[in-house]
C-alpha positions in Angstrom: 95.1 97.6 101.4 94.3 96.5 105.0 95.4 96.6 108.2 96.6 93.2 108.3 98.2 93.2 104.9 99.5 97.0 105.8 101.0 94.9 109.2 103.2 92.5 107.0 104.7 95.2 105.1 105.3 97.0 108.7 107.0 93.8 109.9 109.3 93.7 107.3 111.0 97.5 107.7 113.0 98.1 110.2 112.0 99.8 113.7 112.6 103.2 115.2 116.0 103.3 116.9 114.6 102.9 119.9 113.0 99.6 119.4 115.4 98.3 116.4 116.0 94.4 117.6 117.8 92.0 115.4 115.9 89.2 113.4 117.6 86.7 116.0 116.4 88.6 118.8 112.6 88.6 117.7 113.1 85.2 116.6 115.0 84.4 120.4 112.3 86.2 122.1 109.2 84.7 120.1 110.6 81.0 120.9 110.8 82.3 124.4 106.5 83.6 124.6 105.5 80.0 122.7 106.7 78.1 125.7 105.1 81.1 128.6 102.7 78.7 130.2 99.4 80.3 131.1 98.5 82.1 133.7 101.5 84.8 132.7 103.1 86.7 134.7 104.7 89.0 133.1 108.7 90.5 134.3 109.0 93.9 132.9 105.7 94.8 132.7 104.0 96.1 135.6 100.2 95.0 136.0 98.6 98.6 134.8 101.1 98.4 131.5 100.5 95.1 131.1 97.1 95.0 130.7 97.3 98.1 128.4 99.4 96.8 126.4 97.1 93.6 125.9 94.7 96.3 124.8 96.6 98.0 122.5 98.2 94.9 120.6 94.6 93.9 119.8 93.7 97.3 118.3 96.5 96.8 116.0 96.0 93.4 115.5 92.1 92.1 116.2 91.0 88.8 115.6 89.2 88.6 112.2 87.8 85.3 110.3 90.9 84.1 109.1 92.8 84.2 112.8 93.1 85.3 116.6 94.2 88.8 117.6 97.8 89.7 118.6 96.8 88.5 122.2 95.7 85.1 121.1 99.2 85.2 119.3 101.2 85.7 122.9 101.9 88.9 121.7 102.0 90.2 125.0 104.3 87.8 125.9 106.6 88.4 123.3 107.3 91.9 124.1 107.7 90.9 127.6 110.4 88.7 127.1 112.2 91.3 124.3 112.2 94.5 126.6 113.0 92.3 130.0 116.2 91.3 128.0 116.8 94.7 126.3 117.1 96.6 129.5 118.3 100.1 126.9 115.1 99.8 125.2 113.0 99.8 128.1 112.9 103.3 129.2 111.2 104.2 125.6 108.0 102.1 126.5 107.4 102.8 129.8 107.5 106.2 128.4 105.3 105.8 125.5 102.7 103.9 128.2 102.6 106.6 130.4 102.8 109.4 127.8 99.3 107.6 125.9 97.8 107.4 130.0 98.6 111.1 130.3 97.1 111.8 127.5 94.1 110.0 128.0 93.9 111.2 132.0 93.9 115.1 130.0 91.4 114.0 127.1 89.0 111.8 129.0 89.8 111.6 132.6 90.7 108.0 133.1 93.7 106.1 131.9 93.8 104.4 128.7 93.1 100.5 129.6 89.8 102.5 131.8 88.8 104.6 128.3 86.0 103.2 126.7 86.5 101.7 122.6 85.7 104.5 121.0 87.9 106.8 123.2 91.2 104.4 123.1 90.5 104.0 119.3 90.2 107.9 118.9 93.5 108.5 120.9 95.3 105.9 118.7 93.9 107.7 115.3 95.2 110.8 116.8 99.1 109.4 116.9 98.6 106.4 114.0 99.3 108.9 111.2 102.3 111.2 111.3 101.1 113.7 108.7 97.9 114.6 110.3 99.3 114.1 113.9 98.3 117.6 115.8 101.5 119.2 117.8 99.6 118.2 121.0 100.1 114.7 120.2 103.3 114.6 118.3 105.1 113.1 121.3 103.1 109.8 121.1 103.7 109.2 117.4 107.2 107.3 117.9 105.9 105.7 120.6 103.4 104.0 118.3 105.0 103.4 115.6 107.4 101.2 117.4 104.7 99.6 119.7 102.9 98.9 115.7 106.0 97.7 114.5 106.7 95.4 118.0 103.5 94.1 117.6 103.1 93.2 114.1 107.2 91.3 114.9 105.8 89.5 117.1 102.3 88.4 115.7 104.2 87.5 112.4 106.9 85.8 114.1 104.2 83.4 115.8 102.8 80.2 114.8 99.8 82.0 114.4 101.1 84.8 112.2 103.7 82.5 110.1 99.7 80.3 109.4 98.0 83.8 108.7 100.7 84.5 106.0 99.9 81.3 105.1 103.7 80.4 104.6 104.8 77.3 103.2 108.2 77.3 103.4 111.3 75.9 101.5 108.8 73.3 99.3 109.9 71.9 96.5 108.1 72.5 93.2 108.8 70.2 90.5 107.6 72.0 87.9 108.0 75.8 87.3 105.3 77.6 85.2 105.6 81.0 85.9 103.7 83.5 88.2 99.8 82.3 88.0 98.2 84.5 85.3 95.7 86.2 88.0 98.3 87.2 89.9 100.2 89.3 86.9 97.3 90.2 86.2 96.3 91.7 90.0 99.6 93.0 89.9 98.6 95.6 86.5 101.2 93.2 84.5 100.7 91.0 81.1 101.7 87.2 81.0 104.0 86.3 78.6 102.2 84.7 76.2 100.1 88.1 75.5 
């Protein structure tokens, strides 16, 4: 499975406690990004966070051949508008951002938006996976798991994540035959007729 597909399933459980929104909230706050005009400016985010988190959404979510990254998506944006209006929520990510720059100040001497790839992709392996976190890096692991979860809400809440899941909606079908053969068959199951 890969990280895209791993994304969807992500977007679909619920959040840590301290990032749980509502589906009208994510829906609410992704209506509210599609209309940001460009330049943003964003209101909860300072500059330094917001620029790292433009960074980290697009480690989670890159742009690959079938669409843009998490950026291209108004990510960003989206998690702008959510933590702006959830004022309880905010405290937890300016935390986690300044827990992941401490970190990277102690591992590599610079913040994490001033780390170079392979040091801010090495810092997020470190905290990605709960069961082979280190204790020195436990603290970051709720962090990003919410800012994972945040991210894929708001890519698959966008225009260009509802066209990447390539969802068609409420369409009417006028004739049922069953679940296409290669897809039983990719699922390990038998189609009826066998």
């Amino acid at each position: 499975m890969n990280r895209r597909a791993l994304l969807k399933l992500a977007a679909a459980a619920p959040m840590a406690a301290a990032f749980s929104w509502t589906g009208e909230e994510v829906v609410h706050a992704s209506r509210l990004s599609r209309v940001a005009q460009e330049p943003f400016t964003p209101v909860f985010f300072t500059a330094h966070e917001y620029e790292t988190v433009k960074i980290l959404v697009d480690l989670i979510i890159p742009k690959d051949d079938r669409s843009g990254s998490a950026t291209d998506a108004g990510v960003p944006q989206f998690m702008d508008f959510i933590l702006n209006e959830q004022t309880g929520r905010q405290n937890a990510m300016r935390g986690g951002l300044a827990w992941l720059d401490l970190e990277c100040h102690r591992r590599f001497d610079r913040d994490f938006a001033s780390s170079s790839d392979a040091q801010q992709r090495a810092m997020l392996d470190d905290i990605s996976w709960p069961q082979r976190v280190k204790p020195e890096a436990s603290h970051g692991v709720p962090f990003f798991n919410s800012f994972r979860d945040l991210t894929a809400s708001g890519f698959f809440s966008s225009q260009m994540g509802i066209e990447d899941l390539q969802y068609t909606g409420n369409t009417f079908v006028p004739e049922w035959n069953g679940c296409p053969d290669e897809v039983l068959k990719k699922l390990g199951l038998r189609p009826a007729a066998e």
